[in-house]
C-alpha positions in Angstrom: -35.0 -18.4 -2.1 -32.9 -17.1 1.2 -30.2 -18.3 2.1 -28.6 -17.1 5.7 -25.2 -16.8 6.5 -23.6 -16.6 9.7 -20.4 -15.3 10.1 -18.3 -14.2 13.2 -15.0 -12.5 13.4 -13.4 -12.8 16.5 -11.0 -10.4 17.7 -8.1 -12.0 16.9 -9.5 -12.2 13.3 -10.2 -8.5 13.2 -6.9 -7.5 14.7 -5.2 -9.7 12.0 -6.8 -7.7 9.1 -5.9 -4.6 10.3 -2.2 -5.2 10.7 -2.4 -6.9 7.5 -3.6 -3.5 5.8 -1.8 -1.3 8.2 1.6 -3.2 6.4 0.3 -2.8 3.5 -0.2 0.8 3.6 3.4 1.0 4.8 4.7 -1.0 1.9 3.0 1.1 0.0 4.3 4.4 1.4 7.6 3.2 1.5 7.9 1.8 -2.0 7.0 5.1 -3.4 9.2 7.6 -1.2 11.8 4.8 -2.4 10.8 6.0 -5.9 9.8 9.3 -5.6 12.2 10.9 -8.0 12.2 8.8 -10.7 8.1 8.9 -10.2 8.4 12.7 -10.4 10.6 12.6 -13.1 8.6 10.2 -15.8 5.9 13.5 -15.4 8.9 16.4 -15.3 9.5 18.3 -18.6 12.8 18.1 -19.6 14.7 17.9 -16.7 16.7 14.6 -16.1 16.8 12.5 -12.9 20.2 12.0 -11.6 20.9 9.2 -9.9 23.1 8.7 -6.8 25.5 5.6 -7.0 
């Protein structure tokens, strides 16, 4: 049994899920050089993460 399926992105569609990942990718890259140190530190031996106030 086939069944078709027709689907059609227009480019408004397509432009939408780019930006979408593109700002995700950024969230992404921002979050973690937000959290770099204490990232690097859970894997550091020994040494202690000081933290700015």
């Amino acid at each position: 049994m086939e069944t078709e399926v027709f689907a059609y992105l227009d480019p408004g569609s397509g432009s939408m899920i780019i930006q979408i990942l593109v700002g995700g990718l950024a969230a992404v890259g921002v979050t973690m050089k937000l959290y770099w140190r204490r990232i690097t530190g859970i894997f550091s031996r020994g040494k202690k993460v000081e933290e700015k106030s």
